[in-house]
C-alpha positions as CSV (number, residue, x, y, z in Angstrom):
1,X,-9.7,-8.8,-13.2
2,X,-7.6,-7.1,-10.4
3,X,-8.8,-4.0,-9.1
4,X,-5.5,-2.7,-8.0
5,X,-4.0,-3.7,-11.7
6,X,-6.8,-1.4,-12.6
7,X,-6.3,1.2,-10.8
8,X,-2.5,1.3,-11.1
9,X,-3.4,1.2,-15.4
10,X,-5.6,4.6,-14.3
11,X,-8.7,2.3,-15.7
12,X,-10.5,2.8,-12.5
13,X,-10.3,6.0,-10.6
14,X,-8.6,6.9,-7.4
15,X,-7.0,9.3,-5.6
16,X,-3.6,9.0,-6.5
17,X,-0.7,10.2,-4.1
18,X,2.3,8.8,-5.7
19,X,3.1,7.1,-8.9
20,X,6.8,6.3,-10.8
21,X,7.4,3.7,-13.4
22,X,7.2,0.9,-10.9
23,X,4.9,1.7,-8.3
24,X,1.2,3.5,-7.4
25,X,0.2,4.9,-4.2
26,X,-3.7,6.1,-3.2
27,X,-6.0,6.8,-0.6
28,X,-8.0,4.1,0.5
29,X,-11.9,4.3,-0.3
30,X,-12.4,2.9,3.3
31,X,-9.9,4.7,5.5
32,X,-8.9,3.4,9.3
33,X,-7.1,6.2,10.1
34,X,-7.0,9.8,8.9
35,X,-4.4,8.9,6.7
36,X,-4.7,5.7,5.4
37,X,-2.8,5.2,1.8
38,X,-2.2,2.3,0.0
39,X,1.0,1.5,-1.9
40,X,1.2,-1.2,-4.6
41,X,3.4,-2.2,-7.5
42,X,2.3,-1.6,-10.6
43,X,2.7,-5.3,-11.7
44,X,0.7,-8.6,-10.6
45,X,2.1,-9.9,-7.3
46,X,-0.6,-11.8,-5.7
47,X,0.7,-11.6,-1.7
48,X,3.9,-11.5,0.4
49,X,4.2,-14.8,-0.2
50,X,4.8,-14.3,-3.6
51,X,7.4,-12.4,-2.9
52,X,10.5,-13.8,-5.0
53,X,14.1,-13.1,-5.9
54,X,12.9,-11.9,-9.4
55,X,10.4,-9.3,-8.2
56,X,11.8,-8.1,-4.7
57,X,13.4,-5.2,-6.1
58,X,10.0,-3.5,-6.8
59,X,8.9,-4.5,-3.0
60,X,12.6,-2.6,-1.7
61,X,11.5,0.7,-4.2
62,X,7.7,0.7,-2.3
63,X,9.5,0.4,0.9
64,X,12.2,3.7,-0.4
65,X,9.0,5.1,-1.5
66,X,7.0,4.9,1.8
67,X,8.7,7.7,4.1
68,X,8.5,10.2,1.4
69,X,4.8,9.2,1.1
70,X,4.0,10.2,4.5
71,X,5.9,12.6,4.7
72,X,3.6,14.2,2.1
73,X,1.2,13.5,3.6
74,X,2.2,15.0,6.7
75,X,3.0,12.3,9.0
76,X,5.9,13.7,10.9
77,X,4.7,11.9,14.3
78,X,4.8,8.5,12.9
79,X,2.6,6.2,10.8
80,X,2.0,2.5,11.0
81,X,3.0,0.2,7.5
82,X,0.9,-2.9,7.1
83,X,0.6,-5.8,4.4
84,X,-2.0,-8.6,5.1
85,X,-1.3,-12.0,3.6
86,X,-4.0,-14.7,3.3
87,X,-7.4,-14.8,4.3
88,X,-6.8,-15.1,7.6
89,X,-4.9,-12.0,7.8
90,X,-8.2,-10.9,5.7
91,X,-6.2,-9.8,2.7
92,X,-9.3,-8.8,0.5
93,X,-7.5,-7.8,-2.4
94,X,-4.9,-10.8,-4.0
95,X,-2.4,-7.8,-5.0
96,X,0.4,-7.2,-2.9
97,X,0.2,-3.9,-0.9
98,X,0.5,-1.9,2.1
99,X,-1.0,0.2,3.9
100,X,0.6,3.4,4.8
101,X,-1.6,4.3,8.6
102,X,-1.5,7.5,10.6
103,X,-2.5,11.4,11.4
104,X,-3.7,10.2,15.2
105,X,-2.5,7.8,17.8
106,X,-2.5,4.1,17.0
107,X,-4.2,1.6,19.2
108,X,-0.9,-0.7,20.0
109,X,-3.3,-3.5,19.8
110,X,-3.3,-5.7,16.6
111,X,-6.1,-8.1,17.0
């Protein structure tokens, strides 16, 4: 079972911000920012690297989504878009998404 295929089916609960045919957006249950959504498609894509020709269109739509996102949530000085592949990248969740990061100053360190 994936929990974000879940979610997305409304079988587990979250705190949705967004939703269309093809894609769901919610607040993460462990936030690192004051604003910390995540934005998924709807269907089973395990990572970025599963990425393909067939199923990019739904990764261009989440990326069309994303600014109106935070701007709904209020992000009008900028927000930070992440998408962690791999367990070295310590993707904990083998569903593609991003997260959608701001409402304070960013560290510009990554590691």
């Amino acid at each position: 079972m994936c929990i974000f295929c879940e979610i997305a089916k409304k079988s587990v609960p979250s705190q949705a911000v967004f939703e269309n045919d093809t894609i769901f957006a919610f607040r993460d249950i462990n936030p690192q920012a004051p604003v910390h959504i995540l934005v998924i498609p709807k269907t089973h894509i395990a990572s970025v690297d599963a990425i393909t020709a067939e199923n990019s269109k739904v990764v261009a739509e989440i990326f069309e989504a994303i600014p109106k996102i935070a701007a709904n949530a209020g992000l009008a000085n900028g927000y930070r878009v992440i998408s962690n592949c791999g367990a070295d990248a310590c993707q904990s969740v083998k569903h593609l998404h991003f997260h959608i990061l701001g409402g304070k100053q960013l560290s510009e360190t990554m590691a």
